[in-house]
N, CA, C and O of each residue as an XYZ file, in Angstrom:
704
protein
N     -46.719      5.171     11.955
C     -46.516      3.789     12.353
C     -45.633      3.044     11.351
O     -44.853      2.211     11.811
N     -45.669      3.244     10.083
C     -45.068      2.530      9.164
C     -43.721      3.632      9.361
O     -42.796      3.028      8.817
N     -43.457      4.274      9.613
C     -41.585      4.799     10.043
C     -41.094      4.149     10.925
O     -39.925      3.811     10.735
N     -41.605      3.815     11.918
C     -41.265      2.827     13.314
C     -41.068      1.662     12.745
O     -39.948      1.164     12.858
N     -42.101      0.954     12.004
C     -41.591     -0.273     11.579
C     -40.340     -0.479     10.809
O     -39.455     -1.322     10.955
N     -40.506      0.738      9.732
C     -38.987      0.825      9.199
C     -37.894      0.891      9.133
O     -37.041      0.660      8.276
N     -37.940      1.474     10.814
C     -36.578      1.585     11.381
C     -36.513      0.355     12.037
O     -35.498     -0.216     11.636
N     -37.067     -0.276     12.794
C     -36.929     -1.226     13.580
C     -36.447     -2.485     12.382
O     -35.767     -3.381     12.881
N     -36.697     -2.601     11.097
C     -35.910     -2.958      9.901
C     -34.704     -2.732      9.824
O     -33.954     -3.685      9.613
N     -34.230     -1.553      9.955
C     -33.001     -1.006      9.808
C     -32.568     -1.152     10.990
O     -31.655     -0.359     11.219
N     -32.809     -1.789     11.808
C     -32.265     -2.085     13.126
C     -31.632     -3.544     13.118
O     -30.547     -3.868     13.600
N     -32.326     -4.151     12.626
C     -32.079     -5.399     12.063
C     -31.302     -6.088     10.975
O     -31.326     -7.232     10.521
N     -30.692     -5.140     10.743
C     -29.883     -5.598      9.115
C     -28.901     -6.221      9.389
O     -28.180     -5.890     10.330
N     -28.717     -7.013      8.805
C     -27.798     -8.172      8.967
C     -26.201     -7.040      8.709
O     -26.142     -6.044      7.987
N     -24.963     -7.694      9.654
C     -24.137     -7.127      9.960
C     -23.094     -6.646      9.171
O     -22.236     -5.808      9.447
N     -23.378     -7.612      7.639
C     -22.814     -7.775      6.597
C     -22.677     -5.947      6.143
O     -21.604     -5.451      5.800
N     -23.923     -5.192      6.234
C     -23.989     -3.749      5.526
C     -23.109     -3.189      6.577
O     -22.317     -2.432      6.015
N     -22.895     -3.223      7.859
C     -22.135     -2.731      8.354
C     -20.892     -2.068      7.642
O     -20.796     -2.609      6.541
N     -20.304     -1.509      7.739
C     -18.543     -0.945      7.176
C     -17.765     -1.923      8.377
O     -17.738     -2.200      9.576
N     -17.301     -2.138      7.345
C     -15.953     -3.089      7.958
C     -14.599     -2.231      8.265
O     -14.168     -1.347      7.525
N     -14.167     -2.540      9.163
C     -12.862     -1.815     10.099
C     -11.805     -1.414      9.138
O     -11.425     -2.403      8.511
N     -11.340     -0.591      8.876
C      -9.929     -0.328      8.183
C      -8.937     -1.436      8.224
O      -8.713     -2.004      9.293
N      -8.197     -1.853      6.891
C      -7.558     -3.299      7.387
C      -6.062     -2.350      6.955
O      -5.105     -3.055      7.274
N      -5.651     -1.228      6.446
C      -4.388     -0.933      6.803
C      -4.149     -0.066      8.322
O      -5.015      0.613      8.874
N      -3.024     -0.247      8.717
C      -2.394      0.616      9.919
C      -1.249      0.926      9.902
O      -0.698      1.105      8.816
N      -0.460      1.101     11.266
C       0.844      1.789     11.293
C       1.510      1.124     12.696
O       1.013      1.213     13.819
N       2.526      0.566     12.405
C       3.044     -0.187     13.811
C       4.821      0.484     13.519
O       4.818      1.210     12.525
N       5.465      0.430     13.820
C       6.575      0.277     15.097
C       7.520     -0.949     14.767
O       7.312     -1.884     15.541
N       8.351     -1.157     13.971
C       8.380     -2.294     13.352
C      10.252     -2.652     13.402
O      10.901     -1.882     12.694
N      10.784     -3.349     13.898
C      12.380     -3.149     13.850
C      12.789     -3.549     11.809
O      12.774     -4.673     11.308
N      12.925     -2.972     11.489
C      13.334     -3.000      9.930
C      15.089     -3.792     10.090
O      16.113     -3.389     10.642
N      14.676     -5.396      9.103
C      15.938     -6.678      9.613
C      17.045     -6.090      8.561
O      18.239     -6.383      8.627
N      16.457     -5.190      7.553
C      17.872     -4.565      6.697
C      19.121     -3.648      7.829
O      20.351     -3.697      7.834
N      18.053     -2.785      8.782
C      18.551     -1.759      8.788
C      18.958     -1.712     10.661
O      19.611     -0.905     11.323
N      18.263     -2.900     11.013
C      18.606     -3.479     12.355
C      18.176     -2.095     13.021
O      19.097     -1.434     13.501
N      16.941     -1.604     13.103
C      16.759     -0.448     13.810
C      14.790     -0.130     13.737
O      14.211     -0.513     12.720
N      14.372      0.218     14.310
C      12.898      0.675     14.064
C      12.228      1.523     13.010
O      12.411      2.736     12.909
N      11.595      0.947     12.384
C      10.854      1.954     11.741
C       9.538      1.567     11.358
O       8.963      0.479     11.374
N       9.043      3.231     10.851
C       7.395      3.199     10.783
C       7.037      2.195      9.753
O       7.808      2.093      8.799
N       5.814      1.311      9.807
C       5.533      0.334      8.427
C       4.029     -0.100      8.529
O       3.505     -0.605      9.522
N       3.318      0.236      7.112
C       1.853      0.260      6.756
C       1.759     -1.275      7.014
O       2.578     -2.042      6.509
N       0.576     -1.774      7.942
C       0.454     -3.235      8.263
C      -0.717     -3.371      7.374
O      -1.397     -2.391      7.070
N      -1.006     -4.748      6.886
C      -2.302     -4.644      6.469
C      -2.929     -5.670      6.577
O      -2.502     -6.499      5.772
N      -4.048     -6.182      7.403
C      -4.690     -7.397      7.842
C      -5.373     -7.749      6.470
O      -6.069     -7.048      5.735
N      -4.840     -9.415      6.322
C      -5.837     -9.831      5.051
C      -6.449    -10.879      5.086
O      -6.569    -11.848      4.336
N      -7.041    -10.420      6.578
C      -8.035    -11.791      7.293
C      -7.164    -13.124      7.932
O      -7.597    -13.748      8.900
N      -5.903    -13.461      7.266
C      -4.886    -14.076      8.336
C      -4.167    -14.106      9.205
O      -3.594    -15.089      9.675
N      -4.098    -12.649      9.628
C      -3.383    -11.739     10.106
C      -2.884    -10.424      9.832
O      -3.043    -10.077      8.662
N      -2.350     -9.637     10.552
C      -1.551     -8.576     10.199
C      -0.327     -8.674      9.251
O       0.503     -9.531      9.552
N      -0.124     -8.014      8.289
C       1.201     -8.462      7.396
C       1.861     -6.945      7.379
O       1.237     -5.887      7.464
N       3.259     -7.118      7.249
C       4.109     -5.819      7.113
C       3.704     -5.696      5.526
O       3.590     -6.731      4.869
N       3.497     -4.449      4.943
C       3.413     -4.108      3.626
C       4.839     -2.990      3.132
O       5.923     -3.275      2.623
N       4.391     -1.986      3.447
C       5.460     -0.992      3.291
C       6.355     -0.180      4.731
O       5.895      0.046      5.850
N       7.011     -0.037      4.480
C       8.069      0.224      5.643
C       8.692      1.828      5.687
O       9.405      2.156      4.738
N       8.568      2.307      6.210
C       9.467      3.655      6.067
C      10.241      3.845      6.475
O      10.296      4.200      7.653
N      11.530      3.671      5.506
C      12.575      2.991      5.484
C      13.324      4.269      4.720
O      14.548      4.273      4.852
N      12.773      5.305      3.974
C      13.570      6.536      3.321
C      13.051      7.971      3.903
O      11.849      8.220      3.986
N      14.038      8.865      4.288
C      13.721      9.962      3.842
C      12.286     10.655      2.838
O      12.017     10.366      1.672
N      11.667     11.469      3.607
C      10.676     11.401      2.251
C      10.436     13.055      2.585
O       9.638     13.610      1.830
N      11.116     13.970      3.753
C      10.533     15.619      3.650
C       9.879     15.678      3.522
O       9.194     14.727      3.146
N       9.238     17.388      3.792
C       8.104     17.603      4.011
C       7.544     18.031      4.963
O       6.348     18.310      5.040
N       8.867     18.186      6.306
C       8.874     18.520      7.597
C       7.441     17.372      8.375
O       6.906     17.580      9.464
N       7.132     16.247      7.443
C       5.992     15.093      8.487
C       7.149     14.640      9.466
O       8.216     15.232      9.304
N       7.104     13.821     10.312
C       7.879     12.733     11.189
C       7.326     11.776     10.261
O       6.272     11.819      9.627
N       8.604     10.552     10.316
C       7.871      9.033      9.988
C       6.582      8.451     10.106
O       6.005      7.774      9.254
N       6.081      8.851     11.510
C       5.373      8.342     12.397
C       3.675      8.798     11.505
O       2.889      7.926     11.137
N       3.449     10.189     11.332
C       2.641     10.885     10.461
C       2.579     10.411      8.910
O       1.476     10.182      8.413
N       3.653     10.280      8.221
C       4.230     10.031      6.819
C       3.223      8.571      6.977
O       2.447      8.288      6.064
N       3.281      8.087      7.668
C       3.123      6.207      7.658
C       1.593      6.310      8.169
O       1.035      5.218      8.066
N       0.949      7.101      8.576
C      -0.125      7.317      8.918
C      -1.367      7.815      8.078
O      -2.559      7.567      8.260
N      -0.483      8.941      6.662
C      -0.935      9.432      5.816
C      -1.090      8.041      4.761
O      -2.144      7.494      4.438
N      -0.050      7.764      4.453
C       0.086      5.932      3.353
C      -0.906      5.581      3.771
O      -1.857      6.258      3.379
N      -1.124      4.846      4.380
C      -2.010      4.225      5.064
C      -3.812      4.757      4.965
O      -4.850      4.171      4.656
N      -3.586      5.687      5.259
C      -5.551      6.601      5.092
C      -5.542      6.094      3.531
O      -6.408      5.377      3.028
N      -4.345      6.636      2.849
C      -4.340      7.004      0.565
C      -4.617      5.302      0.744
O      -5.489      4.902     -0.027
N      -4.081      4.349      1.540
C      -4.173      2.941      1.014
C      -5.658      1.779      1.393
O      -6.057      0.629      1.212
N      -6.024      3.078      2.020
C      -7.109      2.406      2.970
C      -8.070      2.947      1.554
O      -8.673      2.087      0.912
N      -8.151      4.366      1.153
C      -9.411      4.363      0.040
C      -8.866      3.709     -1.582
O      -9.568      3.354     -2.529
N      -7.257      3.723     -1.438
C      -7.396      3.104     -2.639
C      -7.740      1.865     -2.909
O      -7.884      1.449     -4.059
N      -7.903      1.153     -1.835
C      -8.390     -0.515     -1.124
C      -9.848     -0.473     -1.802
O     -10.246     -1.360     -2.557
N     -10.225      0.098     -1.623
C     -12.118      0.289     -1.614
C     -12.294      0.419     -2.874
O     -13.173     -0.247     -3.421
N     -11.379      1.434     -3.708
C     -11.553      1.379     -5.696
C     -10.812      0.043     -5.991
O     -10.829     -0.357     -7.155
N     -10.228     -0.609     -5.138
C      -9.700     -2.248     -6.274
C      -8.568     -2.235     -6.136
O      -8.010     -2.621     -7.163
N      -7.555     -1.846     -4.960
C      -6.035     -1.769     -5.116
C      -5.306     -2.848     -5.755
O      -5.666     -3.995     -5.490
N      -4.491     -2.694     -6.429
C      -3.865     -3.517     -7.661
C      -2.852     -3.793     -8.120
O      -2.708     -4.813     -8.793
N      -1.762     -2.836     -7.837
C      -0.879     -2.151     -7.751
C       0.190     -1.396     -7.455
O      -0.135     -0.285     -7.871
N       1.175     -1.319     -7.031
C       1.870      0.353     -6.461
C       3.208      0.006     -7.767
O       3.722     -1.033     -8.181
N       3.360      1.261     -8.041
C       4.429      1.655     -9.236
C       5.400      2.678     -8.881
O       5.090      3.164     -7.793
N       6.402      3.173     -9.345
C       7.089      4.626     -9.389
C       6.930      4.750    -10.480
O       6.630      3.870    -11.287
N       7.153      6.156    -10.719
C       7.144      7.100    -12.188
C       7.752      8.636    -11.972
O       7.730      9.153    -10.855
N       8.007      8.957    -12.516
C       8.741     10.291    -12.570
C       7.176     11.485    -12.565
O       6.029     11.399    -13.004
N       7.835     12.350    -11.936
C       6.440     13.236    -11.257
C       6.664     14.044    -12.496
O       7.771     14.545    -12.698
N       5.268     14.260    -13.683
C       5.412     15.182    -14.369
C       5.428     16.608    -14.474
O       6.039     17.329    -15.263
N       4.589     16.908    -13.470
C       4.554     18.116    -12.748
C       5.809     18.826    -12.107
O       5.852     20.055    -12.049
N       6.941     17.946    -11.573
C       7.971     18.700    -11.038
C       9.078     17.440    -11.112
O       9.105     16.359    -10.523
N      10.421     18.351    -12.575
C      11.270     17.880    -12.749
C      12.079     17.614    -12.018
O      12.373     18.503    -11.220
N      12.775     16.387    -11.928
C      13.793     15.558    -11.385
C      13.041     15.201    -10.081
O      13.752     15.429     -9.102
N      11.900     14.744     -9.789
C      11.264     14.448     -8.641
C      10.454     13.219     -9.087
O      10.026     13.189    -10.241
N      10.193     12.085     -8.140
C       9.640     10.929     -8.797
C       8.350     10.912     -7.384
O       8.430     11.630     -6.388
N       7.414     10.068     -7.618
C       6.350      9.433     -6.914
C       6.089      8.104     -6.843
O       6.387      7.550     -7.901
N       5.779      7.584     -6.260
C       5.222      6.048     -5.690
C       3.456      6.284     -6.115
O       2.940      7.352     -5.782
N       2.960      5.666     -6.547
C       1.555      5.952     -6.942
C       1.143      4.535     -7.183
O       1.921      3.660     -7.564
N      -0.285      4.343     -6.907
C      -1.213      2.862     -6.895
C      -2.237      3.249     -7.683
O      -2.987      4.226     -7.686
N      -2.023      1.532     -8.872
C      -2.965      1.670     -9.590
C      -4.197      0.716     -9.298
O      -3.849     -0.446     -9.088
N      -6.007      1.029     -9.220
C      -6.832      0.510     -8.792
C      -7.329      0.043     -9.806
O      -6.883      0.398    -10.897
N      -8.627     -1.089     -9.698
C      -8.873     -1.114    -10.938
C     -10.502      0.039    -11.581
O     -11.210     -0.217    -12.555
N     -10.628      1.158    -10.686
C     -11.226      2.011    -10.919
C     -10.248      3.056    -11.166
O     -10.805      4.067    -10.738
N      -9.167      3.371    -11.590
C      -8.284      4.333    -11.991
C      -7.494      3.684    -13.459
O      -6.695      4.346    -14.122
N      -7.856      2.444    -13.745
C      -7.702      2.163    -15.414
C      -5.998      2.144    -15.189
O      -5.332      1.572    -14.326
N      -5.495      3.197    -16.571
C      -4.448      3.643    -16.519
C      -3.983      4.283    -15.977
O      -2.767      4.325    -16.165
N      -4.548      5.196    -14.969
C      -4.020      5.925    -13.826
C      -3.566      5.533    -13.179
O      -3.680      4.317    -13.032
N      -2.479      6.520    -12.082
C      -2.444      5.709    -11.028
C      -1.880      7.216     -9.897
O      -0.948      8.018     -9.855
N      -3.298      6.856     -9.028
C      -3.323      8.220     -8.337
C      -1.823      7.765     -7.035
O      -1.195      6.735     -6.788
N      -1.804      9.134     -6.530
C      -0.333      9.817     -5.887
C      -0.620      8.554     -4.684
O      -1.768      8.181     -4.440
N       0.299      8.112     -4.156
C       0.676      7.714     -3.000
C       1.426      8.357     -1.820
O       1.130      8.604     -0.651
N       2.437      8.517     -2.539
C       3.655      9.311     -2.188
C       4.725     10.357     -2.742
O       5.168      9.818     -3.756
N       5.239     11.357     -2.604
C       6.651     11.921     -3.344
C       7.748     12.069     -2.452
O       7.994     12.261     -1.261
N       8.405     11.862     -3.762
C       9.727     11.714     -2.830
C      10.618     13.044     -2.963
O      10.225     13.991     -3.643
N      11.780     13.059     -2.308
C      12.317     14.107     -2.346
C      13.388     14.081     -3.787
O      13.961     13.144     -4.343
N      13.354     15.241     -4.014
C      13.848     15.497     -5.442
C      15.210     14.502     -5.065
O      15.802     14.611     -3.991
N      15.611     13.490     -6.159
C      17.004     13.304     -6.773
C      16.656     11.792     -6.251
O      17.209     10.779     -6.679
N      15.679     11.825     -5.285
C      15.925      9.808     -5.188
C      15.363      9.222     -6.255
O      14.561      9.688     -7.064
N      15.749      8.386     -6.201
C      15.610      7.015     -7.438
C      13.893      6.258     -6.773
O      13.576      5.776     -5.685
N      13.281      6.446     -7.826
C      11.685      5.814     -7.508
C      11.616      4.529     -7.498
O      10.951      3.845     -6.719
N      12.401      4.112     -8.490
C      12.815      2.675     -8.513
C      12.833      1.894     -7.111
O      12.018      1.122     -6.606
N      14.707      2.641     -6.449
C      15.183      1.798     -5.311
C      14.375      2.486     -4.131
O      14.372      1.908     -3.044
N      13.773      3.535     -4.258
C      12.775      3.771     -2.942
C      11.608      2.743     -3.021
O      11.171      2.329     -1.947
N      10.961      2.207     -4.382
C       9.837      1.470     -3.865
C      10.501     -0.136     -3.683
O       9.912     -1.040     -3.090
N      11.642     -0.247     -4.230
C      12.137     -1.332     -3.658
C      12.006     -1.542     -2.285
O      11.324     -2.388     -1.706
N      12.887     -0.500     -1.737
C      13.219     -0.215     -0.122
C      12.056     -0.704      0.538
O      12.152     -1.597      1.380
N      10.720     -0.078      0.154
C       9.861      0.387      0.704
C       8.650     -0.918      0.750
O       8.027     -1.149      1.787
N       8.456     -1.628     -0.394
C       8.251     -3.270     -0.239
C       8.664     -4.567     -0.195
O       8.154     -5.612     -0.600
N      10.004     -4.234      0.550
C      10.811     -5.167      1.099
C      10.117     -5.898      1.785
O      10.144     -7.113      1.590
N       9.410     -5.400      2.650
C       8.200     -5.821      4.286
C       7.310     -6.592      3.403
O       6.767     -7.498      4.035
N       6.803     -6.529      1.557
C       5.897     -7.727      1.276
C       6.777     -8.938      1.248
O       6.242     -9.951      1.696
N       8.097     -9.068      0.790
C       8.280    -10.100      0.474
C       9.430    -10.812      1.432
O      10.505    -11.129      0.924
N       9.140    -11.072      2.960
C       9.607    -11.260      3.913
C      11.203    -10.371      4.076
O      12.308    -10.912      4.134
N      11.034     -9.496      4.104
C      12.753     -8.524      4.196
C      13.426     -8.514      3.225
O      14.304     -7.662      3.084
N      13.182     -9.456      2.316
C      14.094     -9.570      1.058
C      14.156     -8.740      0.283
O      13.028     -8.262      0.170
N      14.926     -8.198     -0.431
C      14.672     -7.098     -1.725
C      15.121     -7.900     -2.777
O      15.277     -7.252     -3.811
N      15.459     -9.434     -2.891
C      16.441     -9.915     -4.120
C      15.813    -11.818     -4.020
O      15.906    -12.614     -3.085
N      15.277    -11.963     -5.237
C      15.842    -13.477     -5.457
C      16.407    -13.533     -6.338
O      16.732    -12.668     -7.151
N      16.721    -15.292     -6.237
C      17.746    -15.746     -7.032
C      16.808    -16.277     -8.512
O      15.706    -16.812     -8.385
N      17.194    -16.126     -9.341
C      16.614    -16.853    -10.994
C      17.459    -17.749    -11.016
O      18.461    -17.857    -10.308
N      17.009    -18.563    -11.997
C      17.205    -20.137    -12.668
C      18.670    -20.125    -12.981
O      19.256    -21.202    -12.876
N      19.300    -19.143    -13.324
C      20.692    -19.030    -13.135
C      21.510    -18.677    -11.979
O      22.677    -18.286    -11.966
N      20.739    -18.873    -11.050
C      21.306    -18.591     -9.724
C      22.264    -17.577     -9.125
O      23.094    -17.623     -8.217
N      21.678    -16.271    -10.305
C      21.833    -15.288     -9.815
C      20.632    -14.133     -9.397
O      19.510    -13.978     -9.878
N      21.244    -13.484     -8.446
C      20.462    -12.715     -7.477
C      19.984    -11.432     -8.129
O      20.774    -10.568     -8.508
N      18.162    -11.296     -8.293
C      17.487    -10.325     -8.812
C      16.729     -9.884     -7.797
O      16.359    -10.578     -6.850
N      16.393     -8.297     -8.037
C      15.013     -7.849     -6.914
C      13.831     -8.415     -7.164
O      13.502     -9.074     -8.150
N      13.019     -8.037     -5.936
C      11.708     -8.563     -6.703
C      10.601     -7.903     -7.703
O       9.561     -8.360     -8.177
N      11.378     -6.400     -7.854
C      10.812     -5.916     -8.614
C      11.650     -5.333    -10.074
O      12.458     -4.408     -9.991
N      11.366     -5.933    -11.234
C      12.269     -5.408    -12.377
C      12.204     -4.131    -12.477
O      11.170     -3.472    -12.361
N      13.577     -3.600    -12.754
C      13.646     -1.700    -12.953
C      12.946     -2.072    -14.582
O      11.964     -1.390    -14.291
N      12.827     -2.248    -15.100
C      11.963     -2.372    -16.637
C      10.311     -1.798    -16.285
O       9.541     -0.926    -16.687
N      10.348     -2.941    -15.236
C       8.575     -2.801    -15.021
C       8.407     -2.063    -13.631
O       7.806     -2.743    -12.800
N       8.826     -0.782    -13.199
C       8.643     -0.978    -11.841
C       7.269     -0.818    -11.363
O       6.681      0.243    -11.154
N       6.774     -2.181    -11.197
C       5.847     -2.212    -10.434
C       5.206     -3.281     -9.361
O       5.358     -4.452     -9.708
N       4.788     -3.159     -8.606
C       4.600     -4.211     -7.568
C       3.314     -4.754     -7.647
O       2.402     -4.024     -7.259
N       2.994     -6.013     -8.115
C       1.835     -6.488     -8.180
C       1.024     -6.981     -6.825
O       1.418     -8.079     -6.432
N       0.281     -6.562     -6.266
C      -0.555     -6.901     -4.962
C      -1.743     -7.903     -4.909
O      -2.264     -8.241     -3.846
N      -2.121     -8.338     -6.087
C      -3.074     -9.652     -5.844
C      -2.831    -10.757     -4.769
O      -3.597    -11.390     -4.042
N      -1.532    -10.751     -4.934
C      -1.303    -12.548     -3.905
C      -1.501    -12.103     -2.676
O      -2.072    -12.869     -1.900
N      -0.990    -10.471     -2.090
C      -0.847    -10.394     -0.875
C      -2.092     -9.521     -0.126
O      -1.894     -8.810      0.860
N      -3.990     -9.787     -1.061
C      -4.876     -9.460     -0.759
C      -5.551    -10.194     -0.170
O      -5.195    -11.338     -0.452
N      -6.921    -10.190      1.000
C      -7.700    -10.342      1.277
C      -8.599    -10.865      0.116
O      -8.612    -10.023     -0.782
N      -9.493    -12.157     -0.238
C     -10.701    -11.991     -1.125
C     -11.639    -11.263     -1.137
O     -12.466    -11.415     -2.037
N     -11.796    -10.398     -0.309
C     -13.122     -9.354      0.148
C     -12.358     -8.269     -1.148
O     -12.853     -8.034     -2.250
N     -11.062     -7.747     -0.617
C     -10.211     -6.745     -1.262
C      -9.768     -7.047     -2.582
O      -9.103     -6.176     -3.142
N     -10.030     -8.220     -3.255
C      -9.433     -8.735     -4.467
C     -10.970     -8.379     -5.433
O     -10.970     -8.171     -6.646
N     -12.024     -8.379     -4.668
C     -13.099     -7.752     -5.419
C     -13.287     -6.554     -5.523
O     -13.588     -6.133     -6.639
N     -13.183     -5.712     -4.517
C     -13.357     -4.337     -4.460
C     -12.723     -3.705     -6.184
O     -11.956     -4.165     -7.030
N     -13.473     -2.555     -6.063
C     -14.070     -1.540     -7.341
C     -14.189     -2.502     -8.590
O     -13.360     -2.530     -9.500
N     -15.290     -3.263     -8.522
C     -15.931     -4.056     -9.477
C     -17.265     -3.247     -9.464
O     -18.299     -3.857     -9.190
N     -17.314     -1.782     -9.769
C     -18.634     -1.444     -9.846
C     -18.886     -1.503    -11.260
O     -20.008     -1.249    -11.698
């Protein structure tokens, strides 16, 4: 009798314990650089759907786009859940003259596990440029106080900071 009641508890739990829906996806997206379609990781942050990353390069591997943007997306959906924080390039140490796109959480510290690789000889830099154009409305460039035209991401630092363009649910995540 006291198992019946227990479940009928667990029947009742407020909706909050539930798992909440995956907030990245994969849409179909006309890319305004390139005046043509392409695959791009969406990611709802409770205001809507927002374009995040775009697949916008070459990346091999014999995937289609369509798959490639499908895979991002799963790596961005659990790196969401450790504290996503981040996305960087770096040169792949494991295999010379080849670079990666990788996100740092704030349960990976100084790490920053794989996202993506690219195909040997591209520039990690202008691929993650390319590739978060879709955060900062199509743009890859503002202008500074001298009114000349910079990306939005410095080749010094390449890295893309993701706080502004989180959810508050997601701005807490991996605070264990």
């Amino acid at each position: 009798m006291e198992v019946v009641g227990f479940i009928d508890t667990v029947k009742n739990w407020p909706t909050l314990l539930v798992k909440k829906t995956d907030r990245f996806s994969c849409e179909l997206r006309i890319d305004k650089n390139k005046n043509k379609e392409a695959w791009t990781v969406m990611y709802d942050n409770d205001r809507g759907k927002q374009p995040w990353l775009g697949i916008v390069i070459p990346m091999g591997g014999g995937w289609t786009p369509g798959k490639r943007c499908e895979k991002i997306q799963e790596r961005l959906e659990y790196f969401r859940k450790d504290g996503l924080r981040f996305i960087e390039s770096r040169p792949d140490p494991s295999t010379p003259g080849q670079e990666v796109i990788c996100a740092r959480t704030k349960l990976s510290g100084n790490g920053c596990p794989l996202l993506l690789t690219l195909n040997v000889g591209v520039d990690g830099y202008q691929a993650m440029v390319d590739m978060t154009a879709a955060l900062f409305n199509g743009s890859t460039v503002y202008q500074n106080t001298d009114g000349e035209f910079v990306p939005h991401v410095p080749r010094e630092s390449p890295m893309v900071d993701l706080e502004t363009f989180l959810a508050e649910e997601d701005k807490l995540a991996g605070n264990n």
